[in-house]
C-alpha positions in Angstrom: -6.7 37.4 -61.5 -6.8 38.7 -58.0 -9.3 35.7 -57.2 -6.6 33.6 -57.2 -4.5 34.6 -54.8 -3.8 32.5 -51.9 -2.1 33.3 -48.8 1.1 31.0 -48.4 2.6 29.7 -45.5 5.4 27.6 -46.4 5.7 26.3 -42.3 2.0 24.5 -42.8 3.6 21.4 -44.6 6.2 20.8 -42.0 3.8 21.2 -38.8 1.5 19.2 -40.1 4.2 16.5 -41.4 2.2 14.2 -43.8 4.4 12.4 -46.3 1.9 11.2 -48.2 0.6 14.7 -49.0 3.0 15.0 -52.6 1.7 11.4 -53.4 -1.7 13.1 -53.1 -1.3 16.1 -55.0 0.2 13.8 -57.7 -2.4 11.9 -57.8 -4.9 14.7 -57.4 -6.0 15.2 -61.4 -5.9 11.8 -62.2 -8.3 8.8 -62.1 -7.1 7.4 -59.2 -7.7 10.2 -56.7 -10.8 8.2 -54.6 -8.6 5.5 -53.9 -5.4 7.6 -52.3 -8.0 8.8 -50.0 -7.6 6.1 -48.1 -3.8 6.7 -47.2 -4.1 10.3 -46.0 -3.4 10.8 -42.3 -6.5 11.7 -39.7 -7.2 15.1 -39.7 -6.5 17.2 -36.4 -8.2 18.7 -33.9 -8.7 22.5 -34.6 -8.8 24.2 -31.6 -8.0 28.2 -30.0 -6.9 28.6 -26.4 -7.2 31.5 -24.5 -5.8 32.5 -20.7 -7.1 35.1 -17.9 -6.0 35.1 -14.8 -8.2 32.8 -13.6 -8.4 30.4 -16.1 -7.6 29.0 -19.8 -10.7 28.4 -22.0 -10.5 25.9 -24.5 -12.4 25.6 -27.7 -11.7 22.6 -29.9 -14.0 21.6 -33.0 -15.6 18.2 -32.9 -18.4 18.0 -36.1 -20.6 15.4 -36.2 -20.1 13.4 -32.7 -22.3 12.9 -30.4 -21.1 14.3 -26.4 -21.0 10.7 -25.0 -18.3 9.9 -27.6 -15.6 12.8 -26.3 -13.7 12.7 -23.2 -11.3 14.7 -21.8 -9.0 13.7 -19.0 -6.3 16.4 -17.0 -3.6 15.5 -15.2 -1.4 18.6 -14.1 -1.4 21.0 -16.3 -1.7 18.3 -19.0 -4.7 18.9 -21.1 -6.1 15.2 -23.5 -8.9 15.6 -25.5 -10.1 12.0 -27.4 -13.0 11.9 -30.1 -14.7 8.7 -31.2 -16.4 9.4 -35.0 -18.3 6.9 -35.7 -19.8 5.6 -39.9 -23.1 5.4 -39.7 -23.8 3.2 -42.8 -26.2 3.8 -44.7 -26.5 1.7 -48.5 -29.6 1.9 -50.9 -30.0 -0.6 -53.5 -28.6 0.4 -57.0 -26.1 3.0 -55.5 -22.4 2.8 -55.7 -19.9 5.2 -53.3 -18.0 6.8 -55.5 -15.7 9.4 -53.2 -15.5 9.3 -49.3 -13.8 12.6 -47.8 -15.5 11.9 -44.6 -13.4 10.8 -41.4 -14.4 8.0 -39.2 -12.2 7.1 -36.4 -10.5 8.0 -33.1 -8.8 11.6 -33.3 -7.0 13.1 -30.5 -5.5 16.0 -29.2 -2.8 16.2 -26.3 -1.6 19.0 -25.3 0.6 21.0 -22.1 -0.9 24.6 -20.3 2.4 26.7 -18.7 0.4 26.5 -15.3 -1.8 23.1 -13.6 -5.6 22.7 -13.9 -7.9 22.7 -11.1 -10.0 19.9 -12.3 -12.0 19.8 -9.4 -14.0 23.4 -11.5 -13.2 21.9 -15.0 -16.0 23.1 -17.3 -16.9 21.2 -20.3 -19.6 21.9 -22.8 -20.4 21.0 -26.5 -23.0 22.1 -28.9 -23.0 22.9 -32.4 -19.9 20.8 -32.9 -17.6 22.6 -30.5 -16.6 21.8 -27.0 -15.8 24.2 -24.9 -13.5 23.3 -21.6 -13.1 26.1 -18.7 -9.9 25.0 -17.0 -9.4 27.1 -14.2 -5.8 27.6 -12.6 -4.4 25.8 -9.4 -3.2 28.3 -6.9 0.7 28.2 -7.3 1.6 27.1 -3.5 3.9 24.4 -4.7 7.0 26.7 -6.0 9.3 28.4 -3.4 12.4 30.6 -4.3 15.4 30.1 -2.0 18.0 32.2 -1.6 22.0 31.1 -2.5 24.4 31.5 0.3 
């Protein structure tokens, strides 16, 4: 019995916010499971981010793309990271697809850092299916407290 537990996080449904996720599960047992597939929503970018005081390092996973197909552009301290997955089709004679899981597409990931990026030492480097950005901090010159008379 204890292999069944599961932990439970009953935020997960709301953050992720995919309406078509009951229809799913409905249709999960039945016969008609392959073809609901098709409706679900692209899946996310998973990604941690961490922070010195020098820097924020960024690792996102990106499985099966080749490095010419990601970019990532920063303006600020805003942070895009944009993913091109492409089919590669491959049919033999005398085989029929019965399930595809697999996502093909555009996914995307746009996000904000408390603090601008120098993007002039932006680091950016991918293997084994995650890229891994260095975004080092701008010096904070531009904020000035005044005092209230």
């Amino acid at each position: 019995m204890a292999g069944n537990l599961s932990r439970f996080d009953p935020f997960k449904a709301i953050a992720r916010f995919d309406p078509m996720q009951e229809m799913e599960d409905f249709f999960k047992e039945g016969r008609w499971s392959p073809s609901t597939r098709r409706f679900g929503s692209e899946p996310m970018l998973k990604m941690d981010v961490s922070e010195t005081e020098q820097a924020y390092t960024v690792k996102a996973e990106i499985p099966g793309v080749s490095k010419e197909d990601i970019k990532v552009a920063i303006e600020g301290n805003n942070v895009s990271i944009t993913a091109e997955i492409k089919k590669v089709h491959e049919e033999k004679e005398g085989e029929n697809l019965i399930c595809s899981e697999r996502y093909y597409g555009q996914q995307s990931r746009h996000f904000s850092l408390a603090q601008d990026v120098d993007e002039s030492k932006a680091e950016a480097k991918y293997h084994d299916g995650v890229l891994e950005l260095v975004l080092p901090k701008k010096a904070n010159t531009g904020r000035k407290q005044i005092s209230i008379q």
